[in-house]
N, CA, C and O atoms as CSV, one atom per row, in Angstrom:
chain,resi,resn,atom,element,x,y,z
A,1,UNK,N,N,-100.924,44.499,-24.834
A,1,UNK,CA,C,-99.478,44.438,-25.017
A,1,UNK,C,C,-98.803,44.827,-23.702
A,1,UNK,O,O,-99.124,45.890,-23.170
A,2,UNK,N,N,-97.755,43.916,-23.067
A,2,UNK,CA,C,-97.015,44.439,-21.767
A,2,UNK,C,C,-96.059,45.056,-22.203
A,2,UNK,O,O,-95.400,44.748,-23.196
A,3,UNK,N,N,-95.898,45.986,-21.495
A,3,UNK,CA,C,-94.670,46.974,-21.900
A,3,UNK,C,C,-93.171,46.698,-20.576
A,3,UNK,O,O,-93.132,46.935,-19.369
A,4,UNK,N,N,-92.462,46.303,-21.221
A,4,UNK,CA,C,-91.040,45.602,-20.815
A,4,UNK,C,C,-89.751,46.789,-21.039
A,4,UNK,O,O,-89.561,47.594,-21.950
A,5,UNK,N,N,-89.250,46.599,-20.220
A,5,UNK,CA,C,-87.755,47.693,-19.914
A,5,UNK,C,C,-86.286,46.278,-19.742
A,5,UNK,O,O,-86.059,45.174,-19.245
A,6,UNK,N,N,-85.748,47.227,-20.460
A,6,UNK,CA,C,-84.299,46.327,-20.404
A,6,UNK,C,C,-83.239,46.583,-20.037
A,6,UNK,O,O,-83.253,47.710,-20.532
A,7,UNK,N,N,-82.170,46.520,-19.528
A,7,UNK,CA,C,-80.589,47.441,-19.437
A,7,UNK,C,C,-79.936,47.212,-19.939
A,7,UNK,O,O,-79.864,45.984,-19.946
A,8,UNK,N,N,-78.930,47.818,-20.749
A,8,UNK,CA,C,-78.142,48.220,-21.588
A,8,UNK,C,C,-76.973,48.561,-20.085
A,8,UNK,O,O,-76.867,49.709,-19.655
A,9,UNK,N,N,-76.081,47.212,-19.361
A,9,UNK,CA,C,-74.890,47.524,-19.142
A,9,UNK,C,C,-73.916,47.584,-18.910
A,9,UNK,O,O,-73.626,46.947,-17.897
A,10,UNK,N,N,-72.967,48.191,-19.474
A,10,UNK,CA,C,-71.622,48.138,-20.146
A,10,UNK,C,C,-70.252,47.794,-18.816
A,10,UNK,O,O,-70.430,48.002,-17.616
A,11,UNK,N,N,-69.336,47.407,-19.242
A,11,UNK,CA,C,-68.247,47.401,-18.708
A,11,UNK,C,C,-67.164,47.030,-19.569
A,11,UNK,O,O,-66.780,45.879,-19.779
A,12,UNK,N,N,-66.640,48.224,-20.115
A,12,UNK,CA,C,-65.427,47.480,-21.139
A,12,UNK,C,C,-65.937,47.475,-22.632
A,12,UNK,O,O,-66.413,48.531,-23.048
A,13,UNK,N,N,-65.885,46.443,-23.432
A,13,UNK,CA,C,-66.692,45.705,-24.308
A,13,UNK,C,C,-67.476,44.855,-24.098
A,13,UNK,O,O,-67.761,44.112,-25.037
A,14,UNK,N,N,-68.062,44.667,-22.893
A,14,UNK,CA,C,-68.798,43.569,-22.598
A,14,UNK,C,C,-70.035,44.389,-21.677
A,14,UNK,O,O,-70.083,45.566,-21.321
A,15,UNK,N,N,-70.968,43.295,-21.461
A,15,UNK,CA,C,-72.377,43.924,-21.273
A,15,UNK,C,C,-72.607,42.596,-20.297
A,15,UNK,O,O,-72.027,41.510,-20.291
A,16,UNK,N,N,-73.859,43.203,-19.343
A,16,UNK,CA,C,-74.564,42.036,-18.133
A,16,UNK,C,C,-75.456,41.200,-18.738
A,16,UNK,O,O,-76.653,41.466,-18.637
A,17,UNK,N,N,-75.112,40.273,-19.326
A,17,UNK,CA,C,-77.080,39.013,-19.032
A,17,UNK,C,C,-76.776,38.240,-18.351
A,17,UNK,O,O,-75.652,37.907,-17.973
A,18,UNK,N,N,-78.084,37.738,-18.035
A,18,UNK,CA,C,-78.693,37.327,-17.074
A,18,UNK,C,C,-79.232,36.162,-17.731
A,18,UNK,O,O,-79.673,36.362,-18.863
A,19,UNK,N,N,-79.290,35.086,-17.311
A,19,UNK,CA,C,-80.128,33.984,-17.594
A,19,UNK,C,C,-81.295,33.714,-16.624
A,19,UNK,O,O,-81.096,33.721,-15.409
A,20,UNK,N,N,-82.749,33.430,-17.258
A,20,UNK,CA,C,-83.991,33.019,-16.748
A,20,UNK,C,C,-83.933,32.059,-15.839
A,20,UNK,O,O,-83.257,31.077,-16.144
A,21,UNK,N,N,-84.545,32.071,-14.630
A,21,UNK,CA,C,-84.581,30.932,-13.813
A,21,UNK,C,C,-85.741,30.200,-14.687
A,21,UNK,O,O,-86.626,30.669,-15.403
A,22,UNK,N,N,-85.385,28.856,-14.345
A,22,UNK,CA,C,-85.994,27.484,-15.269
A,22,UNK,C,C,-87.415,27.261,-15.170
A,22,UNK,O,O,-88.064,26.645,-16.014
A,23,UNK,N,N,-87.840,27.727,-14.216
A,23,UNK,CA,C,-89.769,27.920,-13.717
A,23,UNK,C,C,-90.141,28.554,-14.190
A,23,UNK,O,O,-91.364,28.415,-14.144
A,24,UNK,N,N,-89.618,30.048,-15.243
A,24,UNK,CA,C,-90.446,31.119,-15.548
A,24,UNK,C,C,-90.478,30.753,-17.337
A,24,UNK,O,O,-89.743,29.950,-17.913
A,25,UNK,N,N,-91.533,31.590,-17.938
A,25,UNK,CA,C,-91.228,31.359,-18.845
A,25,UNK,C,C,-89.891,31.472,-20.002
A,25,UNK,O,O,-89.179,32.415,-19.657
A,26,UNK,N,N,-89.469,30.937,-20.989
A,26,UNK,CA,C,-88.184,30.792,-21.528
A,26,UNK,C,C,-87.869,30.609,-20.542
A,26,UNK,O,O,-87.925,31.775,-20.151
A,27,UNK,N,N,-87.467,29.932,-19.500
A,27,UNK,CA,C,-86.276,29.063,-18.142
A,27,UNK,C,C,-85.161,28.871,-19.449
A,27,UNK,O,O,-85.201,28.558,-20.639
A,28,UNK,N,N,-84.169,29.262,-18.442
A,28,UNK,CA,C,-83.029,29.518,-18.808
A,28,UNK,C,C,-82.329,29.951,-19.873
A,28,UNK,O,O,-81.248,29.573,-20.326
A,29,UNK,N,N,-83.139,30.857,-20.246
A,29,UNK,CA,C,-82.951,31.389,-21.620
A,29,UNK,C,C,-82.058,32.863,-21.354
A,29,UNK,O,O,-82.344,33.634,-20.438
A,30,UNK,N,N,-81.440,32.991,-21.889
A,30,UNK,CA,C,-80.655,35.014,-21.418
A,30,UNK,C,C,-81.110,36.269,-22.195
A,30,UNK,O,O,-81.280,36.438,-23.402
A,31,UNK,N,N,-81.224,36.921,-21.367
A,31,UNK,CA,C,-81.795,38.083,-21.482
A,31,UNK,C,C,-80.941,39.316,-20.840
A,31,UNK,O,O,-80.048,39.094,-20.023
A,32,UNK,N,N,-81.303,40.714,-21.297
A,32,UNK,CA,C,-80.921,41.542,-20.603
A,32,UNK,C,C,-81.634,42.001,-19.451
A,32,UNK,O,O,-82.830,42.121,-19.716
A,33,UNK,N,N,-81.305,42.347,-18.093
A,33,UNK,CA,C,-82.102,42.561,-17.022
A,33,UNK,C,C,-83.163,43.990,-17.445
A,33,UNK,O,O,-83.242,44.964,-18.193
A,34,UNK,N,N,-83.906,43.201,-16.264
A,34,UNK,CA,C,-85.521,44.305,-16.445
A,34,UNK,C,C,-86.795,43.575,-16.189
A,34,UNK,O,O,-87.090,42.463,-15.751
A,35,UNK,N,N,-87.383,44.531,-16.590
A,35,UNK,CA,C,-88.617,43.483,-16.619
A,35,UNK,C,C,-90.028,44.457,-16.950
A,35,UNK,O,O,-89.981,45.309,-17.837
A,36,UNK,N,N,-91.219,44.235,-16.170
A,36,UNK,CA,C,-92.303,44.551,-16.592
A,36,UNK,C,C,-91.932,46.123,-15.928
A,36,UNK,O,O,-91.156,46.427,-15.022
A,37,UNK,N,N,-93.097,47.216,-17.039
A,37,UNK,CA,C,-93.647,48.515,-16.126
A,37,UNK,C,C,-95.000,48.772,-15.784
A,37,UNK,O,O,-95.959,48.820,-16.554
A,38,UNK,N,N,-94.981,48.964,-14.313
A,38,UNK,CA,C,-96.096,48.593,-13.799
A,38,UNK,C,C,-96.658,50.024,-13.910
A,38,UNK,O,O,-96.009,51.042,-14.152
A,39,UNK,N,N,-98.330,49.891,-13.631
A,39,UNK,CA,C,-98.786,51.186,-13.624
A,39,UNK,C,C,-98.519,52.234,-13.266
A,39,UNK,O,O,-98.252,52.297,-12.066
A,40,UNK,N,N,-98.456,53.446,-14.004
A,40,UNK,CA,C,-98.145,54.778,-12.771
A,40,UNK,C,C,-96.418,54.874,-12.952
A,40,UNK,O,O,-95.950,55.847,-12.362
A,41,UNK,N,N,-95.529,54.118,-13.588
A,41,UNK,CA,C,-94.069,54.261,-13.499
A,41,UNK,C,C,-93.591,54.814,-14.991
A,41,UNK,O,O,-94.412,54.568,-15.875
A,42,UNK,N,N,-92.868,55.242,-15.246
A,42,UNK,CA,C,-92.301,55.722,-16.186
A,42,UNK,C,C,-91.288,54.540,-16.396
A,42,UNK,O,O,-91.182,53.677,-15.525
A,43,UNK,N,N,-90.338,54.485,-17.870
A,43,UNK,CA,C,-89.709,53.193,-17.630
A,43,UNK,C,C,-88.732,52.978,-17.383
A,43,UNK,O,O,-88.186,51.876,-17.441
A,44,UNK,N,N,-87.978,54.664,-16.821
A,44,UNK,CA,C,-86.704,54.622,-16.217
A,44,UNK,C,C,-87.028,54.170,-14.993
A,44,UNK,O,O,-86.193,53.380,-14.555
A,45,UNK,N,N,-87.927,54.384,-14.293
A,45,UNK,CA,C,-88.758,54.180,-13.015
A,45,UNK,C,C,-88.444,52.559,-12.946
A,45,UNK,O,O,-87.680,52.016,-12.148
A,46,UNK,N,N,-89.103,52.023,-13.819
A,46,UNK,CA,C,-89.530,50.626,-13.693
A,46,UNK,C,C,-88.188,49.815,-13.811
A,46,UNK,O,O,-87.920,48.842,-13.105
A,47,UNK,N,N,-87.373,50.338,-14.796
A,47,UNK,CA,C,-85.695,49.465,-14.778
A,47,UNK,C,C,-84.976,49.673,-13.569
A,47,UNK,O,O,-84.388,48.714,-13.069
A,48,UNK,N,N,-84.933,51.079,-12.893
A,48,UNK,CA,C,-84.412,51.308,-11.602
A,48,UNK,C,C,-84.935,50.281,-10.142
A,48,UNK,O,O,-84.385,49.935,-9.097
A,49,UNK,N,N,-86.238,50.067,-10.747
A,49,UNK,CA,C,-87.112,48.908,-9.826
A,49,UNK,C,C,-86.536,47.883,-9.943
A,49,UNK,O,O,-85.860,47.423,-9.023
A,50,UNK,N,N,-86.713,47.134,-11.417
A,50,UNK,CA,C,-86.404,46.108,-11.620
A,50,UNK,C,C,-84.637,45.515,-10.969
A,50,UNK,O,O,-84.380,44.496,-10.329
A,51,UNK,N,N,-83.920,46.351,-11.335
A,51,UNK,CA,C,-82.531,46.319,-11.243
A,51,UNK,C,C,-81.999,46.422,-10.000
A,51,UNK,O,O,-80.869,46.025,-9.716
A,52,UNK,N,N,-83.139,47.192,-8.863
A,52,UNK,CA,C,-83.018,46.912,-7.671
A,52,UNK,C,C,-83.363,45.551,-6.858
A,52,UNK,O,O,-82.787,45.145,-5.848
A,53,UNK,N,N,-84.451,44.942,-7.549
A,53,UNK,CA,C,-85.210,43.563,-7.136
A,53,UNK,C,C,-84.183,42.526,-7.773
A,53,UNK,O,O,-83.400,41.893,-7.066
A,54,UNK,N,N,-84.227,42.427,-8.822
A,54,UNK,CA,C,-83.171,41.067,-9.587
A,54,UNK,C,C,-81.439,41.232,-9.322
A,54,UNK,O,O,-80.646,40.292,-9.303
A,55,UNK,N,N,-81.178,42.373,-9.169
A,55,UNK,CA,C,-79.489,42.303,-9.288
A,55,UNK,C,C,-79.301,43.013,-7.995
A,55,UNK,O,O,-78.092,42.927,-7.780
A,56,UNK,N,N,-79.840,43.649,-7.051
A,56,UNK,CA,C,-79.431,44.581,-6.210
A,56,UNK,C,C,-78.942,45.697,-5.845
A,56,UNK,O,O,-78.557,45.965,-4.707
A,57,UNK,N,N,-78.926,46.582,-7.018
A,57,UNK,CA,C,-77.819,47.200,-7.528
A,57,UNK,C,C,-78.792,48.311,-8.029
A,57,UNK,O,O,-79.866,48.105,-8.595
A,58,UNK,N,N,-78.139,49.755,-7.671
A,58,UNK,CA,C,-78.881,50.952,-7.705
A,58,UNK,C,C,-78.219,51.349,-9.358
A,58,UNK,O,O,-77.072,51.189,-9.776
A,59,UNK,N,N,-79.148,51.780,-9.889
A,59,UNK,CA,C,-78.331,52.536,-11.052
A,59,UNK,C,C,-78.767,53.848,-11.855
A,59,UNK,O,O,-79.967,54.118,-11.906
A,60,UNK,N,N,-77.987,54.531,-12.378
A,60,UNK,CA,C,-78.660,55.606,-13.157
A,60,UNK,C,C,-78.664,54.998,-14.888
A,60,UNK,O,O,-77.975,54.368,-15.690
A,61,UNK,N,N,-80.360,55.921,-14.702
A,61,UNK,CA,C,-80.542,54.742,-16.164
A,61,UNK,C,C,-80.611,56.254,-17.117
A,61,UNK,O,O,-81.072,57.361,-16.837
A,62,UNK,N,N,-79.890,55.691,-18.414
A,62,UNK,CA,C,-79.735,56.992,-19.379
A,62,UNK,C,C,-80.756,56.905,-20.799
A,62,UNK,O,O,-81.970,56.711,-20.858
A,63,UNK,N,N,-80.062,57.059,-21.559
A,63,UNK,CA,C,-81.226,57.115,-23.044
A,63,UNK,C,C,-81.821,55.329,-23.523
A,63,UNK,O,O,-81.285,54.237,-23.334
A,64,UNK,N,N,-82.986,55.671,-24.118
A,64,UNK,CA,C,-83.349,55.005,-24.660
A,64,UNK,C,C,-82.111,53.922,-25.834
A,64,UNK,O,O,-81.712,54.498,-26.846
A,65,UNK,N,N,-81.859,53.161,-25.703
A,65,UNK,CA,C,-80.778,52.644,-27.061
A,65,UNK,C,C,-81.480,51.697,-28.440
A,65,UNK,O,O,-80.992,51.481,-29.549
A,66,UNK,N,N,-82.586,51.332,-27.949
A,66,UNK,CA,C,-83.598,50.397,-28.858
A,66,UNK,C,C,-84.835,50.007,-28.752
A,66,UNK,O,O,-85.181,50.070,-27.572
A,67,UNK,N,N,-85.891,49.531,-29.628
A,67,UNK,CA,C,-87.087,49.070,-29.061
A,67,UNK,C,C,-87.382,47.932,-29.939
A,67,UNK,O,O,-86.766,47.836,-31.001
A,68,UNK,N,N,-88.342,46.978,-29.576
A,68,UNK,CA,C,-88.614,45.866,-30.601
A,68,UNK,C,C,-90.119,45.927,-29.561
A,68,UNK,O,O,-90.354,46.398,-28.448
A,69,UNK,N,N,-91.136,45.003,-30.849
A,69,UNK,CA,C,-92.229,44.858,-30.068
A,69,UNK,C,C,-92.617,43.588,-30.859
A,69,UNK,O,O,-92.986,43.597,-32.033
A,70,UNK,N,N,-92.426,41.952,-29.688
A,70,UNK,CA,C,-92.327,41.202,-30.210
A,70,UNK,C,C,-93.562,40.287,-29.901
A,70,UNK,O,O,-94.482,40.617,-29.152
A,71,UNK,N,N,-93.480,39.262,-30.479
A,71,UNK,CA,C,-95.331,38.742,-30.052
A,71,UNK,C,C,-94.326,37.096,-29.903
A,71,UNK,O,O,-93.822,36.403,-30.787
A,72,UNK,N,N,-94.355,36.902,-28.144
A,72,UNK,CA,C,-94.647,35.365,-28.005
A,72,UNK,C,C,-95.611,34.691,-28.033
A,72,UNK,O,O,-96.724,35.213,-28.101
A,73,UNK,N,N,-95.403,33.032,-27.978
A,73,UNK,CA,C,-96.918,32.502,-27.954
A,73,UNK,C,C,-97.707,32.533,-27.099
A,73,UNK,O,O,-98.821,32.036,-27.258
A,74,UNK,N,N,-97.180,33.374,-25.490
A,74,UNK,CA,C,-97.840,33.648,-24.218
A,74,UNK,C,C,-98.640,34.817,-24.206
A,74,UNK,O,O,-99.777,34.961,-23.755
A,75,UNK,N,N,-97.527,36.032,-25.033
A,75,UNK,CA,C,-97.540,37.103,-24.692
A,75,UNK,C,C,-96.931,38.168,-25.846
A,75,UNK,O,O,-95.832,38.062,-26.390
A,76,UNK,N,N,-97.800,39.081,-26.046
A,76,UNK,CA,C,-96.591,40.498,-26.782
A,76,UNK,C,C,-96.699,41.648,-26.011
A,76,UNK,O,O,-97.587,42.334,-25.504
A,77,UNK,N,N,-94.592,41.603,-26.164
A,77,UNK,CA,C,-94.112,42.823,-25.335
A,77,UNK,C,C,-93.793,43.286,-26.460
A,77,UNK,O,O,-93.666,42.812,-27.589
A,78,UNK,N,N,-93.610,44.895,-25.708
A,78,UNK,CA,C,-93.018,45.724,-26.479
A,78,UNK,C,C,-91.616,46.534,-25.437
A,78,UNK,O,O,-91.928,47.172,-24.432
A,79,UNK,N,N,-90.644,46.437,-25.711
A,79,UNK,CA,C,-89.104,46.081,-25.015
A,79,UNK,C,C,-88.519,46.888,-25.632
A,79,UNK,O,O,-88.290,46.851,-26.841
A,80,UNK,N,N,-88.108,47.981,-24.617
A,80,UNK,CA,C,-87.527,49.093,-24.462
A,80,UNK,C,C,-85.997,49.007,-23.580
A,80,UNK,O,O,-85.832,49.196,-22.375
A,81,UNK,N,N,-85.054,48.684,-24.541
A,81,UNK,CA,C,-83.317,48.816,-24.282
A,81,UNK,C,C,-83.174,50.079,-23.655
A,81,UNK,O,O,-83.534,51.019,-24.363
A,82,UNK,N,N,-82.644,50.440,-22.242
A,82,UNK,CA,C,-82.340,51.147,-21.726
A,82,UNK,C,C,-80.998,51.657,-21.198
A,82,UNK,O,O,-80.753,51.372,-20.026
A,83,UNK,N,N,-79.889,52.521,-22.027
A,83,UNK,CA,C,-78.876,52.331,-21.511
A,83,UNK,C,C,-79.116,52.431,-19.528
A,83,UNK,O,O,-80.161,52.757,-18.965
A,84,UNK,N,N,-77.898,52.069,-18.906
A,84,UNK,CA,C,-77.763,52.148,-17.419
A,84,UNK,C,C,-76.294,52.037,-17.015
A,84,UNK,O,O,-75.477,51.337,-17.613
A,85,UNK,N,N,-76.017,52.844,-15.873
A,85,UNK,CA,C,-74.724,52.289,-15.143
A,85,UNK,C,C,-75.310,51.898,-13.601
A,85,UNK,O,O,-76.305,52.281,-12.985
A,86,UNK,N,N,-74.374,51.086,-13.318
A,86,UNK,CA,C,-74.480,50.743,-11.857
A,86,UNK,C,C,-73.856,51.919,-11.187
A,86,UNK,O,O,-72.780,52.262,-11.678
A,87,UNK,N,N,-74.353,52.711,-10.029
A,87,UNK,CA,C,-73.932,53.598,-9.142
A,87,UNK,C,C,-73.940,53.054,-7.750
A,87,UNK,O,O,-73.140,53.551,-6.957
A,88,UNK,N,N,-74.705,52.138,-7.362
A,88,UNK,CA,C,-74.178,51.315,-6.235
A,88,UNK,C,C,-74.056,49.671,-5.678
A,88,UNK,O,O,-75.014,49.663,-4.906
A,89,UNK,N,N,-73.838,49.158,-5.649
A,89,UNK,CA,C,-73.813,47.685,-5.205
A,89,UNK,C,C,-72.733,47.184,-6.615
A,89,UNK,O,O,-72.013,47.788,-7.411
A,90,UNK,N,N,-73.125,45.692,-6.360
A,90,UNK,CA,C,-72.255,44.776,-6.947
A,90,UNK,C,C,-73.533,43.988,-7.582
A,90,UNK,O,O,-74.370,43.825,-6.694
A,91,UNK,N,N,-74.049,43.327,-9.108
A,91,UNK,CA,C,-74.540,42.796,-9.606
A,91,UNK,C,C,-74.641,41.057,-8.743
A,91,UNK,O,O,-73.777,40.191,-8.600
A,92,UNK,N,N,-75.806,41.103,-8.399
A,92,UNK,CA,C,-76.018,39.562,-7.920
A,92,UNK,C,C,-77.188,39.166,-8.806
A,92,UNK,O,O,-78.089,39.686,-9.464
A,93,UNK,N,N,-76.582,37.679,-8.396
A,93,UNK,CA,C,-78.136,36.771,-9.227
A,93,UNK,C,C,-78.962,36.784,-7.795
A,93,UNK,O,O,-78.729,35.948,-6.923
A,94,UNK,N,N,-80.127,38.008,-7.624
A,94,UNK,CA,C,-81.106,37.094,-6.357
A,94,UNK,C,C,-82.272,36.237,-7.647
A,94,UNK,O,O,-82.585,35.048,-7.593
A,95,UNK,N,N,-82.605,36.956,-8.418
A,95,UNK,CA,C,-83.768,35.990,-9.134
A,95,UNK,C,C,-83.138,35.583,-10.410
A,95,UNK,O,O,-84.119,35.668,-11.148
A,96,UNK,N,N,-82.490,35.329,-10.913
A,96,UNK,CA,C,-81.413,34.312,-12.079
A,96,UNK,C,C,-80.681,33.388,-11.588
A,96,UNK,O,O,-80.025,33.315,-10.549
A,97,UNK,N,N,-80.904,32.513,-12.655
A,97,UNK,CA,C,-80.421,30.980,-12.826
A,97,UNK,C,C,-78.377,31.600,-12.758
A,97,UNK,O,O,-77.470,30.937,-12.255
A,98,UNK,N,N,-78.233,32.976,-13.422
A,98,UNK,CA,C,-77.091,33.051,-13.585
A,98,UNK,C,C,-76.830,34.454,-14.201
A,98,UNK,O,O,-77.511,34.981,-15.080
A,99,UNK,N,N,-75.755,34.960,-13.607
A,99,UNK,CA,C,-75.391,36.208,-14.498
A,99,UNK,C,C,-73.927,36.392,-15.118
A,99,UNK,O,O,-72.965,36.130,-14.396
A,100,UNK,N,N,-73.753,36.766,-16.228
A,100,UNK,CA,C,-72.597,37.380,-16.340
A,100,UNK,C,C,-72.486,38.161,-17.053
A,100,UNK,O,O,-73.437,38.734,-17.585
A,101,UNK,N,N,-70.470,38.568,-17.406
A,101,UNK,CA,C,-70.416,39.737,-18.232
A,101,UNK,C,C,-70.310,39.039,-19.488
A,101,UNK,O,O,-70.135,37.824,-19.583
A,102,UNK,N,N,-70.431,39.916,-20.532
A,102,UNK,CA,C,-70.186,38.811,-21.913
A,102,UNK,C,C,-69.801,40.172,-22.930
A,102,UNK,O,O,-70.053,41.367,-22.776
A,103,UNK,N,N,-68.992,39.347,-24.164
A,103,UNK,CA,C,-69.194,40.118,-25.221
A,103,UNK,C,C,-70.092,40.026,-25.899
A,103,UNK,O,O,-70.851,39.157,-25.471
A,104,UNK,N,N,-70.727,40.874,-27.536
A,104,UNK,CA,C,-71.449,40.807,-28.204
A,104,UNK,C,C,-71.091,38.958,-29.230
A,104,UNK,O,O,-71.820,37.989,-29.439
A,105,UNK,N,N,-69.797,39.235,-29.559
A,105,UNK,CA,C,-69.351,37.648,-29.530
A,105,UNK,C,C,-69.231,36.782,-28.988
A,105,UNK,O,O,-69.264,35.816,-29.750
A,106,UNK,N,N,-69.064,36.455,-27.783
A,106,UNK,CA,C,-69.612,36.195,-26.651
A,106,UNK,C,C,-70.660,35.069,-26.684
A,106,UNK,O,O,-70.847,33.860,-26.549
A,107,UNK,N,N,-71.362,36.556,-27.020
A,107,UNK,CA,C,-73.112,35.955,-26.653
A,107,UNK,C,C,-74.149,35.648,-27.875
A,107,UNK,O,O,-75.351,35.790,-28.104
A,108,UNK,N,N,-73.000,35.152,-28.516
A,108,UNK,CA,C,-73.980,34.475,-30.179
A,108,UNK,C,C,-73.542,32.977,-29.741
A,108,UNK,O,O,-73.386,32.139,-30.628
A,109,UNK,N,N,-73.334,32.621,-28.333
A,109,UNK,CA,C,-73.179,31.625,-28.410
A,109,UNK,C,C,-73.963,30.934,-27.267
A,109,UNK,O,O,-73.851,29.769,-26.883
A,110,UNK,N,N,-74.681,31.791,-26.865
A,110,UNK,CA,C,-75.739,31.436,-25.780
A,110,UNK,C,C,-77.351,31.849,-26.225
A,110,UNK,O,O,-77.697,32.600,-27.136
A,111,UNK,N,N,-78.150,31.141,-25.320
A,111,UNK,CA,C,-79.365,30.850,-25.959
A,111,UNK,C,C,-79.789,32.100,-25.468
A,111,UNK,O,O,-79.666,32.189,-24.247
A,112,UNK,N,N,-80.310,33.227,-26.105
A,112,UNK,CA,C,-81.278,34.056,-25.616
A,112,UNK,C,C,-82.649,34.484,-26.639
A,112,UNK,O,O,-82.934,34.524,-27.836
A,113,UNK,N,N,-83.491,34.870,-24.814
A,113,UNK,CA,C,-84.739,35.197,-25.723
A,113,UNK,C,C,-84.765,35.848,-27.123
A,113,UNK,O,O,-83.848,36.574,-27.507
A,114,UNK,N,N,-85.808,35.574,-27.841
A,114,UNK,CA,C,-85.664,36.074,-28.992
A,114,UNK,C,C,-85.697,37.712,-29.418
A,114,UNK,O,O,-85.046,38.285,-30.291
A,115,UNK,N,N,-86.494,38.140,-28.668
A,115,UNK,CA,C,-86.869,39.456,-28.833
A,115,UNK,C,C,-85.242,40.132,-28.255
A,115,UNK,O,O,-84.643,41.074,-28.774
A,116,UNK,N,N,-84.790,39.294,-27.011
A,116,UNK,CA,C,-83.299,40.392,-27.046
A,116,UNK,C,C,-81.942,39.629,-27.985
A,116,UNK,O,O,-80.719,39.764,-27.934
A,117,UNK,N,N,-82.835,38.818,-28.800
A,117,UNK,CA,C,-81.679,38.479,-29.761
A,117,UNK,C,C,-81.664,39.300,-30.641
A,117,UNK,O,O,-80.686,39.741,-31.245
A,118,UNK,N,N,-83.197,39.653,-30.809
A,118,UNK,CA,C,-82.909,41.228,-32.029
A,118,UNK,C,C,-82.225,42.100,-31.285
A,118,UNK,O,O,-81.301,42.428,-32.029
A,119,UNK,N,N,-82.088,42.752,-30.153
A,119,UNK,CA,C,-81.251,43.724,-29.625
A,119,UNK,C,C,-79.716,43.062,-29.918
A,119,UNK,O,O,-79.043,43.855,-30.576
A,120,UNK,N,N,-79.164,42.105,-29.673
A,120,UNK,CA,C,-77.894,41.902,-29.973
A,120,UNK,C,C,-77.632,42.169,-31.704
A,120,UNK,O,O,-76.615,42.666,-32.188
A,121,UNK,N,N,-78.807,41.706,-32.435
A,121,UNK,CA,C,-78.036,41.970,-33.686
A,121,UNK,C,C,-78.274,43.710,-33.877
A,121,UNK,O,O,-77.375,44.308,-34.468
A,122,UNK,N,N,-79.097,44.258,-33.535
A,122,UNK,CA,C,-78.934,45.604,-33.053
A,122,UNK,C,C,-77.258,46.500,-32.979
A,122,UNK,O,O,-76.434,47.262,-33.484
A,123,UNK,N,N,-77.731,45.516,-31.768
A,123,UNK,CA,C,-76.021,46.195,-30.814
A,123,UNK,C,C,-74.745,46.315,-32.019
A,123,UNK,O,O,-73.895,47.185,-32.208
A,124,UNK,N,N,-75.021,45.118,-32.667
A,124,UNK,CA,C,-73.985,44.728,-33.455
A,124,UNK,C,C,-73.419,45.863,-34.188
A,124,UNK,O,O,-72.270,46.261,-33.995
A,125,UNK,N,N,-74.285,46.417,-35.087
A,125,UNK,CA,C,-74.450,47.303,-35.719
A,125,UNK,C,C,-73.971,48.307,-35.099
A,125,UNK,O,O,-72.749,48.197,-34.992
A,126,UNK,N,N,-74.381,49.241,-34.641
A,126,UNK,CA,C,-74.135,50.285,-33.328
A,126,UNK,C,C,-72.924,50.325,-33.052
A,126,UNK,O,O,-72.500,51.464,-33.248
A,127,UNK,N,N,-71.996,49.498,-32.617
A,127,UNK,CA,C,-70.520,49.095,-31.574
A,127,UNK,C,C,-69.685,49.278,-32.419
A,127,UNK,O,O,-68.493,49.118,-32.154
């Protein structure tokens, strides 16, 4: 099982995804940023990584907000929602097809992976 980190973050009522570049698996599908934790990292560790590599952008990452542990036909993760704020830079797409801000309404109208579609109906709840 790969163990996956996500961010949880906010501006307003609205939250960051990110859409998949089209080569990887799910291409162009949206997700919340993150990604794998590699050996030896803890998974605040690994979102602070991640969030530095895909968006550029330094952040302090806070509590846990959710978990799902989902089985694709490639692969099962187990995906750990991490709240976060940005503390420095400006959110860029270097490795996404696309980013933006969105609402939870919003974003029942865009295609995302499945496993962070359970986090949105999550969120739902929660907000």
């Amino acid at each position: 099982m790969m163990e996956v980190v996500a961010a949880l973050i906010r501006r307003g009522d609205a939250f960051l995804a990110c859409q998949r570049p089209a080569h990887k698996a799910r291409g162009l599908q949206w997700e919340f940023a993150g990604g794998k934790v590699e050996p030896g990292e803890t998974k605040a560790q690994a979102l602070a990584r991640e969030l530095r590599e895909e968006l550029g952008v330094e952040v302090a990452v806070g509590a846990p907000v959710t978990e799902v542990t989902y089985r694709y036909p490639d692969v099962t993760v187990r995906l750990t929602l991490l709240s976060a704020a940005v503390t420095a830079g400006t959110p860029q797409k270097l490795e996404h097809a696309d980013i933006r801000w969105m609402t939870l309404t919003e974003a029942r109208d865009y295609s995302f992976c499945p496993a962070d579609r359970i986090f949105l109906e999550r969120l739902e709840a929660l907000w």
